[in-house]
C-alpha positions in Angstrom: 8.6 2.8 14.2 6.1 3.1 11.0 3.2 4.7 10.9 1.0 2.1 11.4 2.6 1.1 14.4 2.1 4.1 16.1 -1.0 4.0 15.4 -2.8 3.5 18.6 -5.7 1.2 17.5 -6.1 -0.8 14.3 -5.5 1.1 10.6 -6.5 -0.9 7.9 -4.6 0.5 5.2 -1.3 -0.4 3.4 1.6 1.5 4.9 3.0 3.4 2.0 -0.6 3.9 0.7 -1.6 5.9 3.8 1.9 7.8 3.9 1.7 9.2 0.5 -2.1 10.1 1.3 -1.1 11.4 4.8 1.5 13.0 3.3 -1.4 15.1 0.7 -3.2 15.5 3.6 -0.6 17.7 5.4 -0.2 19.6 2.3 -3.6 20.2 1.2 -4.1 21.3 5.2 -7.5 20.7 5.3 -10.3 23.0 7.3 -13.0 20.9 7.3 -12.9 17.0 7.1 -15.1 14.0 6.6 -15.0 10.5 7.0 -17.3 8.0 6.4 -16.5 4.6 8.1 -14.3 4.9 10.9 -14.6 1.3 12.7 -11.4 0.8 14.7 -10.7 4.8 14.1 -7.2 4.5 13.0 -7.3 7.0 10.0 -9.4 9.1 12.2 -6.7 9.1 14.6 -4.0 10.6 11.6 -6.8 13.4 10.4 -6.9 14.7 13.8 -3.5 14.4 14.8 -2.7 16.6 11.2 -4.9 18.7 11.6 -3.5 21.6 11.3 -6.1 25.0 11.5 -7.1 26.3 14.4 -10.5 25.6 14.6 -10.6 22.8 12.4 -13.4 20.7 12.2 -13.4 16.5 12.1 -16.2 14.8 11.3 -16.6 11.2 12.1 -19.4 9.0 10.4 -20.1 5.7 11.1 -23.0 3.2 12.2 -20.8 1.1 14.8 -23.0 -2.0 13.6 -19.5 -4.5 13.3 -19.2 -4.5 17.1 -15.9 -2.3 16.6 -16.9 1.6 18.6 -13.5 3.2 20.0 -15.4 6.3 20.4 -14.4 6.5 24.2 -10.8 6.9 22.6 -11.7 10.1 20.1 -11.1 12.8 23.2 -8.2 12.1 23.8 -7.1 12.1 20.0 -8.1 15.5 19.3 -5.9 18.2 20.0 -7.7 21.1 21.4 -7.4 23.3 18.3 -9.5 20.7 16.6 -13.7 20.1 17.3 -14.4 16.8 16.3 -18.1 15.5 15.8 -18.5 11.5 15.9 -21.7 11.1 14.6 -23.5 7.7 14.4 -25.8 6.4 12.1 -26.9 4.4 8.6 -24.4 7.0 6.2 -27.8 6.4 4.1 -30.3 7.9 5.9 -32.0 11.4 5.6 -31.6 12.5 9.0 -27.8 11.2 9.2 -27.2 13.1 5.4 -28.9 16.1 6.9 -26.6 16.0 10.6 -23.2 15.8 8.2 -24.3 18.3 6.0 -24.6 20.6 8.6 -21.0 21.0 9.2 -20.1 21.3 5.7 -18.8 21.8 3.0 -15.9 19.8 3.6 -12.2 20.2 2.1 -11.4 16.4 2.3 -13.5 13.7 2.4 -12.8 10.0 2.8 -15.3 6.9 1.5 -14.1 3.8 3.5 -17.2 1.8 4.3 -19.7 -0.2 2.5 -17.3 -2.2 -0.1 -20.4 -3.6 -2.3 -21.3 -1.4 -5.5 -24.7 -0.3 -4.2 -23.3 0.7 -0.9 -19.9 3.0 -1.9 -22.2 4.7 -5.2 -24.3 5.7 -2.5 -22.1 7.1 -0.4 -20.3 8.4 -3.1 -23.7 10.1 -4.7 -24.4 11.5 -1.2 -21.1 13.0 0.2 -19.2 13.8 -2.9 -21.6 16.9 -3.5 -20.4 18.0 0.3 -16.9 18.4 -0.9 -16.0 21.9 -1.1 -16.5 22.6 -5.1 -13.0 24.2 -5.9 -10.0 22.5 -4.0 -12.0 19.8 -2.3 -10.8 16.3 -2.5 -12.8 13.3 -2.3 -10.9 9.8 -1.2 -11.9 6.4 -1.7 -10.5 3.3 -0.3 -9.9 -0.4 -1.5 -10.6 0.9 -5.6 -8.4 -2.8 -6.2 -10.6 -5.5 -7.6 -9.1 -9.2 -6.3 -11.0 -12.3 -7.5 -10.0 -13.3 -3.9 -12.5 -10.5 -1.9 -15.4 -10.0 -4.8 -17.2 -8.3 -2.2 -14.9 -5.4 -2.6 -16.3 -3.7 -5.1 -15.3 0.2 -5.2 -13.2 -0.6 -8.2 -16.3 -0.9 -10.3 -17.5 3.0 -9.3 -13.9 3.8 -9.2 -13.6 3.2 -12.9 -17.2 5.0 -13.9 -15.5 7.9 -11.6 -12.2 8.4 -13.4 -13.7 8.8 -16.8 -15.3 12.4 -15.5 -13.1 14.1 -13.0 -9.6 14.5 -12.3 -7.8 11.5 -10.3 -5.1 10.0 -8.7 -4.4 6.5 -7.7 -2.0 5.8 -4.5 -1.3 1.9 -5.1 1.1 0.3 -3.6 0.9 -3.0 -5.5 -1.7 -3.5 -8.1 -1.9 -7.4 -7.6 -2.6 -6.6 -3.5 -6.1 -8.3 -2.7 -7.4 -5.3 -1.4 -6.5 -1.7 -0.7 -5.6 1.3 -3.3 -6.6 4.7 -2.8 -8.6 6.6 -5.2 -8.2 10.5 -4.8 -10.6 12.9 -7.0 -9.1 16.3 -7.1 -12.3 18.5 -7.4 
């Protein structure tokens, strides 16, 4: 059974993409972990079950506006090592910045939800700086550009963000409409 089949709600990510990134993930054994844009929850599901630290912290971000909210779900995820915090809101907003921050600084943090420039260099701009500033790694999701889904757009601030940090690029197939995982090693 792959990993996306056990996987017990949807994961939107390419199979051996999210191995290889699950498989950093286990290695880097991360304290302190954010995500912004959880919608069905499946990589949410993976940080927790990793997690590895007693007294780990998860933190969950997103503004449940697609309908999608599997929050009912979460408790039963999170092993009881682990304190997770699903937090709702506009990942834009002063008082949602300020209720992440509080549970910072993060060791890994993972951009997967606006797709349209504006949106991800936002989100990049505001929880990039929450990453823990030796060690910490900031991930981004879909950094492919497809003329097929132009409103994916992360591969436009994926290239500005390559040319002044270190990276790493988990693609699976770089003629894929969508997906690709950009990992800045901070």
């Amino acid at each position: 059974m792959s990993l996306v089949e056990r996987t017990p709600v949807p994961i939107l990510q390419w199979e051996k993409e999210f191995s290889v990134l699950l498989q950093l993930y286990r290695w880097k054994c991360p304290q302190r972990v954010l995500e912004i844009g959880t919608y069905h929850g499946g990589t949410l599901y993976h940080w927790l079950r990793n997690a590895e630290h007693t007294g780990a912290v998860v933190v969950s971000l997103d503004s449940y506006v697609t309908g999608v909210d599997n929050r009912d779900l979460y408790d039963a995820w999170t092993p009881p090592h682990v304190t997770l915090h699903a937090l709702a809101g506009d990942s834009h907003k002063h008082h949602t910045v300020k209720a992440v921050r509080a549970h910072g600084p993060y060791d890994w943090v993972f951009i997967d939800a606006g797709h349209f420039l504006p949106e991800v260099t936002k989100d990049w701009e505001l929880y990039s700086p929450m990453a823990a500033e030796v060690g910490g790694i900031v991930v981004l999701h879909d950094i492919l550009t497809h003329p097929a889904w132009p409103s994916i757009e992360v591969g436009q601030l994926w290239e500005q963000i390559k040319r002044d940090h270190y990276t790493l690029e988990i693609v699976a197939d770089r003629e894929a409409e969508w997906g690709g995982l950009g990992v800045v090693l901070l």
